[in-house]
C-alpha positions, -999 to +999 in steps of 0.1 A: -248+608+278-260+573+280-245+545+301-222+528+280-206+562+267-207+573+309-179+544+316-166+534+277-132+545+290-131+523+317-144+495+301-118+499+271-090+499+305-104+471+318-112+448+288-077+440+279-068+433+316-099+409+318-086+391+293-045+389+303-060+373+335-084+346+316-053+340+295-029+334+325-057+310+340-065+288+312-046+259+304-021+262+272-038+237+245-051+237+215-041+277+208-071+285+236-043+316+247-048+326+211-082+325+207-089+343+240-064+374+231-078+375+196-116+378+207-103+398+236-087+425+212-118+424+190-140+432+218-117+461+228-116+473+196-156+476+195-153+495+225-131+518+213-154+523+180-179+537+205-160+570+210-154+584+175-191+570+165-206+589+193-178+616+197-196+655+193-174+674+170-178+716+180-183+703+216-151+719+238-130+698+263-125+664+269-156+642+261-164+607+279-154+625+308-148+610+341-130+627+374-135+609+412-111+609+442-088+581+441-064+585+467-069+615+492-030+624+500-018+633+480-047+643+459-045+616+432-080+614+408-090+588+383-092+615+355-098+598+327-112+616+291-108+622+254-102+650+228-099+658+193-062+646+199-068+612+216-100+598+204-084+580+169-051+569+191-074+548+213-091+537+182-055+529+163-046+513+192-075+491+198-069+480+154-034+471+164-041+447+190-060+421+167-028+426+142-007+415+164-024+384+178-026+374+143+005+378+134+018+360+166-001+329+159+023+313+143+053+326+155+047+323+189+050+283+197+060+285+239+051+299+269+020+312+244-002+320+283+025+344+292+030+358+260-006+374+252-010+378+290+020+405+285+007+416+257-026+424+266-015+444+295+002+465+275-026+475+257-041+487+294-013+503+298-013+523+260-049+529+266-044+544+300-016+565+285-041+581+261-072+589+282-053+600+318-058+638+325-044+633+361-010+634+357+002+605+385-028+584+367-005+590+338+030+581+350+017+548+368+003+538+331+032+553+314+058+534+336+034+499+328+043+500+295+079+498+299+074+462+319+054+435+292+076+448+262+112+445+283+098+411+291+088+398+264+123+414+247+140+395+271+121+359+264+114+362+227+138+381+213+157+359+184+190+361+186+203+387+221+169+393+236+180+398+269+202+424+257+183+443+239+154+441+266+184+456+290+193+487+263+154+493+258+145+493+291+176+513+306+172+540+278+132+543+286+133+536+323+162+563+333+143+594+315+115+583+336+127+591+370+132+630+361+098+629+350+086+619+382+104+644+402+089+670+377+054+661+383+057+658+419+072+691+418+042+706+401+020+690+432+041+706+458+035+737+433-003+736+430-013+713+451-026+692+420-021+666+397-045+676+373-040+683+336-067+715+327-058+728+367-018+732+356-023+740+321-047+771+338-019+778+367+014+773+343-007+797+312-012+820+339+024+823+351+021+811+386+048+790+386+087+805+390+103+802+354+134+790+365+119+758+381+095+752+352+116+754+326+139+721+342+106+708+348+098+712+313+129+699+300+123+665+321+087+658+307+104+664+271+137+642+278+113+605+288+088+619+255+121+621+235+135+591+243+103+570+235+098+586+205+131+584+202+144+616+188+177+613+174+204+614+191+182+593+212+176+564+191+201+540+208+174+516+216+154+512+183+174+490+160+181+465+185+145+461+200+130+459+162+150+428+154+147+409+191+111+421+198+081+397+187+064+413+156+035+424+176+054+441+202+079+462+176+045+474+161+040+492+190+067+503+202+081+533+183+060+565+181+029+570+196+033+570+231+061+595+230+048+618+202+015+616+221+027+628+252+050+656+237+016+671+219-003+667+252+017+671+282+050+691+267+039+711+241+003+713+257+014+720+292+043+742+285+039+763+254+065+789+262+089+761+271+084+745+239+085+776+218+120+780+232+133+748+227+114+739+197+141+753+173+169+728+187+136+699+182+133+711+147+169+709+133+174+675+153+139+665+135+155+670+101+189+657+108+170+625+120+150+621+085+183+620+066+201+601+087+171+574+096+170+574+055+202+572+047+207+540+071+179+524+062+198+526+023+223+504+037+204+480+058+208+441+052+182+432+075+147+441+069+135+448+104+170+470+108+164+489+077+125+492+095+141+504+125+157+533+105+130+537+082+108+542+114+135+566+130+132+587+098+096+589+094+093+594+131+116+625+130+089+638+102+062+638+127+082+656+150+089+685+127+052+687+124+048+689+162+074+716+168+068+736+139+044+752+162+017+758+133-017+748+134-013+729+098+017+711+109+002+700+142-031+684+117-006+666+096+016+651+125-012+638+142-030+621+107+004+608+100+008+592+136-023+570+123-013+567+091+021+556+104+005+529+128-017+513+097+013+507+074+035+497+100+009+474+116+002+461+077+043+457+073+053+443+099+028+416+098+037+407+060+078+411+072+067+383+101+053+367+076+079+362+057+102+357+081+077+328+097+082+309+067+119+315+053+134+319+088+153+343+077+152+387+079+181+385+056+173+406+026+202+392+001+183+356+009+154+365-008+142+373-042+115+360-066+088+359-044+060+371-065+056+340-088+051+321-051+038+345-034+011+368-052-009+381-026+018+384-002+036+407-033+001+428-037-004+437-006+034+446+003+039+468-024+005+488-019+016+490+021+051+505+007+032+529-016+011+541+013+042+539+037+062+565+009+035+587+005+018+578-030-013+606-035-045+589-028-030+568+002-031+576+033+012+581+038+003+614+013-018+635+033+004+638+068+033+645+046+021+673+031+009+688+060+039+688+077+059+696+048+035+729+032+036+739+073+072+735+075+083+754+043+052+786+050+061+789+087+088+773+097+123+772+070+119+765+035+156+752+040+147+728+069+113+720+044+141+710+010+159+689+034+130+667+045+113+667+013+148+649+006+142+625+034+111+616+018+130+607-014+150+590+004+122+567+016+110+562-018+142+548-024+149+522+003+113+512-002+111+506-034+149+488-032+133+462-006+098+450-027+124+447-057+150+429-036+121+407-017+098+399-046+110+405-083+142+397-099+154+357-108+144+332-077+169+329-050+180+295-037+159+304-007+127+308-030+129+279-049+141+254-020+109+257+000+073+253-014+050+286-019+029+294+015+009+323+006-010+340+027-036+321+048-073+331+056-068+351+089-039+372+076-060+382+047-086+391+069-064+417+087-048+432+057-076+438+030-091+458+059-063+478+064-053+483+024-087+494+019-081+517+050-050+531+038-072+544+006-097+556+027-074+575+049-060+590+015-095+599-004-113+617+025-086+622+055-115+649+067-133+617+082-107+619+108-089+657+101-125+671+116-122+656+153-082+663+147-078+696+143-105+703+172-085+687+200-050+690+181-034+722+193-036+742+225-052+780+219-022+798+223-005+776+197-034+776+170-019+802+147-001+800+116+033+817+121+055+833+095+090+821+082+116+834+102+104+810+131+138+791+137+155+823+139+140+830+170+117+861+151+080+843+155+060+863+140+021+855+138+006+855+099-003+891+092+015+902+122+044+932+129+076+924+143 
């Protein structure tokens, strides 16, 4: 392994903390804040290109490795590596954080130091979420990312930011604290904090049950919550209308679904097969009911909020299906879920930027004024519904063919229906936003199409979402090698939410 790829994951920490502190020195002219956090992200970004351009697929274990003593007592390492399961999360996140400097560059006139200071630490801290094998490592990043986003809630938000910085932060701070109790438990256990040494001790049943399972159940609460699984969702409508664009981009999903894959699901299989039933019929009640409010949203980044809640819910059935398929498809639609959104929420700032206004009744007509804007917002909603040959198709289909073959052809109907659903809310927004007779709103204001640097960002990622739709193995190759634990990589037969698992081929 060559020098760059020995410490790539500790320059791709460090690169977005560099730049937060150049940002916070500079003076706040002339957009220099901007420019800095937009070459900042770019560089970052090119770091991050390094791992799945010199990733080894067949190789086993975490790649980019890198374990030394930290602090002696207790026994805290910086563990620090990537799999199969990680590598394209650092990657998405590394592409999101030059989305959202752009589409902040407008709409963030004030305070602009402090604002892409936040924001770049909260890329360390995403980053450090992905690549942290020691489990303390882990918590101190996870707990980081609560801070910039409840700040910048709190100062930006646009009409009760304070607020709904409070809610955000009170529903994801409070699951934290039994997570910390359950991983200092597992130290006083084991004597470790490290990932592959408890996955080894917990497989191996050194552990009491009793114990573990509350353990378990903690680590799966804070990952539920971030998600947010419903009934957990509390937080999300509120923070996707306060939160600046490029924070909402980032907030729902990957940090939570992540974690349940790698350190619920990966670190207590038996735990998760137990409860994953219960995660499964609350994963499907949470597609219809994300759907069916997003039908009667008024308020475009509401009816995202819902929208989000519903596909979110989708990716979860994937992840608790407990089948190797399903696990494939919830990871691809994870990245496919970050493109779109980054690509929507960007045009929704967009328009928002320049009608002041997330009021969907306002609008209407925009495609006369607006032509590129139109294009590229109805191919991201035809990639966000799942059109074949876009990248929204192939993560639902996994999950979905996984769901009805080993999981509940019932529980499979009923999200197929979610899907619809999406279709329809979708498709009910471009027509309310773009087509129909000119609002007052539309006609009022001159045509600002989109400019230079927007176009930039979402060509790239239109031409992405084909990508990811025409040859998903480009990315489904390093998935499926890092995306399941061995003693969940089997196919089970239907029956599962029953309680009678029975492996493909198998006797009861």
């Amino acid at each position: 392994m060559n020098a760059i790829s020995q410490s790539i994951l500790t320059l791709i920490i460090l690169a977005p903390l560099a730049g937060a502190v150049l940002v916070a020195l500079v003076p706040d002219r002339a957009k220099l804040p901007n420019w800095i956090a937009l070459l900042t992200s770019l560089v970052t970004f090119g770091l991050a290109l390094h791992l799945p351009t010199h990733f080894v697929l067949g190789q086993s274990g975490f790649q980019f490795e890198i374990n030394r003593p930290w602090i002696e007592n207790p026994a805290i390492f910086y563990h620090v590596g990537v799999d199969g399961l990680s590598v394209w999360l650092v990657v998405l996140t590394g592409l999101l954080a030059p989305i959202g400097v752009i589409a902040s560059w407008s709409a963030i006139k004030e305070r602009r130091k402090v604002f892409y200071s936040l924001f770049l630490v909260q890329q360390t801290a995403m980053f450090g979420v992905f690549i942290s094998l020691d489990l303390m490592l882990y918590y101190g990043f996870w707990e980081l990312s609560l801070v910039p986003m409840a700040i910048l809630i709190a100062m930006y938000g646009r009409k009760d930011g304070p607020k709904a910085a409070m809610k955000f932060f009170l529903f994801t701070f409070i699951p934290s604290a039994p997570l910390l109790v359950a991983i200092l438990w597992l130290y006083a256990q084991t004597g470790s904090f490290d990932f592959a040494t408890l996955q080894i001790l917990i497989t191996h049943g050194s552990l009491p049950a009793g114990p573990l399972c509350w353990a378990a159940f903690a680590f799966l609460l804070a990952f539920a919550v971030k998600v947010p699984v419903f009934p957990l969702h509390g937080w999300l409508a509120d923070t996707f209308s306060e939160a600046p664009v490029a924070m909402a981009m980032i907030v729902a999903g990957k940090l939570g679904l992540y974690s349940m894959l790698r350190f619920h699901v990966g670190l207590f299989p038996v735990q998760a097969r137990a409860l994953a039933p219960y995660l499964v019929a609350l994963a499907v009640i949470g597609i219809l009911y994300g759907a069916c409010l997003a039908l009667v949203q008024r308020d475009f980044w509401r009816l995202l909020a819902f929208a989000a809640l519903s596909h979110l819910s989708l990716i979860t059935l994937g992840i608790y299906g407990l089948a190797f398929t399903g696990w494939n498809g919830a990871v691809y639609q994870i990245l496919s879920h970050g493109v779109v959104d980054g690509a929507l929420f960007l045009l929704l700032g967009v328009l928002e930027t320049r009608y002041a206004t997330s009021q969907i009744n306002l609008y209407g007509g925009l495609a006369t004024r607006l032509p590129r804007t139109a294009t590229l917002f109805v191919i991201t909603t035809l990639a966000m519904i799942g059109l074949p040959m876009l990248s929204g198709f192939v993560g639902e289909f996994l999950i979905l063919s996984s769901t009805f073959s080993s999981v509940s052809r019932g529980f499979a109907v009923a999200a197929a229906l979610g899907v619809i659903l999406g279709a329809a809310y979708m498709l009910w927004l471009v027509q309310r936003l773009f087509y129909g007779p000119e609002s007052q709103l539309a006609t009022s204001r001159p045509g600002d199409d989109l400019h230079f640097r927007e176009l930039a960002v979402l060509w790239p990622l239109a031409v992405l979402m084909l990508v990811m739709g025409l040859a998903p193995s480009l990315w489904l190759s390093a998935i499926g090698q890092g995306a399941a634990p061995p003693r969940l990589k089997t196919q089970y037969a239907p029956g599962y939410v029953t309680g009678t698992v029975i492996p493909s081929g198998g006797q009861r």
